[in-house]
C-alpha positions as MATLAB code, in Angstrom:
seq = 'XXXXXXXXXXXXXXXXXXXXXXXXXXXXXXXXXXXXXXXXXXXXXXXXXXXXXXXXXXXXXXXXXXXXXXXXXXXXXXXXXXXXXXXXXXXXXXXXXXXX';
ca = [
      25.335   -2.369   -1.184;
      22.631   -2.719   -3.899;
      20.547   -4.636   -1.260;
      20.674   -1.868    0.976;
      19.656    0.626   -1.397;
      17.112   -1.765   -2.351;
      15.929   -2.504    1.246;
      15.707    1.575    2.014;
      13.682    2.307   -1.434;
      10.866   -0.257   -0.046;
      11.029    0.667    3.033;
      10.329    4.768    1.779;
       7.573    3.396   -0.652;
       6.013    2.101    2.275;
       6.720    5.172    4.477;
       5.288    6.963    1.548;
       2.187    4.622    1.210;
       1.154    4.860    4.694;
       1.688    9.146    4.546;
      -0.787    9.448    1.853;
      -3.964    7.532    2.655;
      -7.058    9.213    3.936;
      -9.113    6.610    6.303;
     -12.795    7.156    6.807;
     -14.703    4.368    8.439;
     -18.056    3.607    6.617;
     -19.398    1.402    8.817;
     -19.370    0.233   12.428;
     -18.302   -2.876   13.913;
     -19.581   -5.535   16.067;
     -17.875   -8.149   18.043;
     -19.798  -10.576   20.449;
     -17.572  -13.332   22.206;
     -18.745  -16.435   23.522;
     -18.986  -16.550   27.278;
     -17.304  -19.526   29.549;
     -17.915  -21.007   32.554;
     -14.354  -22.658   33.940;
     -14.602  -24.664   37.749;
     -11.636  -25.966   39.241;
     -12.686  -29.613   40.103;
      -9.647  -30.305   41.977;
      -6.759  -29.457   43.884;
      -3.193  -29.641   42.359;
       0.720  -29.973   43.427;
       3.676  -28.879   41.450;
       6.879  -29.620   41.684;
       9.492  -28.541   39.714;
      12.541  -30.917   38.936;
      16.099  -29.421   40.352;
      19.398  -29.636   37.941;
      22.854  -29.236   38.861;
      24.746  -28.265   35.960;
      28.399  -27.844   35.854;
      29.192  -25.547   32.788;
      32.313  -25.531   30.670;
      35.103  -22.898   31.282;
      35.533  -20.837   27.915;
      38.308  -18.564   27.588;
      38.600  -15.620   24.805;
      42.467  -14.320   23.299;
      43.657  -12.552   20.592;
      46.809  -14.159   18.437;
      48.219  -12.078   15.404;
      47.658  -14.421   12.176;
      48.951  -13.008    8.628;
      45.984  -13.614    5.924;
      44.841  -12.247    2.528;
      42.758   -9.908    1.925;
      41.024   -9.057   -1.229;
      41.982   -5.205   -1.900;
      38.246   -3.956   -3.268;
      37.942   -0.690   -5.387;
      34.873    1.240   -6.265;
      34.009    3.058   -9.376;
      30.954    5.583  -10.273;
      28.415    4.960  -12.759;
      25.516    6.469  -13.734;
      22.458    3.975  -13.422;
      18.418    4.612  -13.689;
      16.620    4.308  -10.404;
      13.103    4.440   -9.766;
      11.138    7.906   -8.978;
       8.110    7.941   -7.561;
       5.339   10.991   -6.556;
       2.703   10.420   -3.806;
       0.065   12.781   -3.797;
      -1.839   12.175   -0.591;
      -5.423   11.145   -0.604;
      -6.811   14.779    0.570;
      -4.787   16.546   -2.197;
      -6.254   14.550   -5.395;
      -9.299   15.643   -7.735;
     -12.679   15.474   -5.883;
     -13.671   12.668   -8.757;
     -11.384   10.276   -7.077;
     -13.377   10.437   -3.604;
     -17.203    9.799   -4.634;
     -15.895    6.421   -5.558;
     -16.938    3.699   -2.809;
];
């Protein structure tokens, strides 16, 4: 159980992460890829091997077994978790954004 709650708080902090940023793009990109020149040089012949497989039969039941169990219990407790306030990238002080 404390994995889970553990898995969902990361996976809100990222949530949260990806709510607040403000993207400008700065700059522009360039991408040149090299260019090929592919000939076929000669002629070819595939052919693909045949199997005859003979698979096992498998057969599912149910059978009434008596086993233990462990009996588990639960109990409340106050604990400290973590808190934690986003403000999103158009919302802080205009200081913040002259920054490059």
């Amino acid at each position: 159980m404390r994995t889970t709650a553990i898995a969902l708080m990361i996976a809100g902090l990222g949530a949260a992460g990806l709510y607040g940023c403000d993207v400008k793009k700065t700059q522009e990109g360039n991408v040149t890829l090299p260019k090929y020149d592919v000939e076929k040089k000669q002629s070819g012949d595939v052919t693909l091997p045949k199997y005859d497989v003979k698979t096992p039969d498998v057969q599912v039941s149910k059978t009434e077994k008596e086993v233990k169990v462990p009996k588990v219990t639960t109990e409340e407790k106050t604990i400290e978790v973590p808190k934690v306030t986003v403000t999103p990238a158009d919302e802080k002080p205009a200081q913040n954004q002259n920054k490059q």
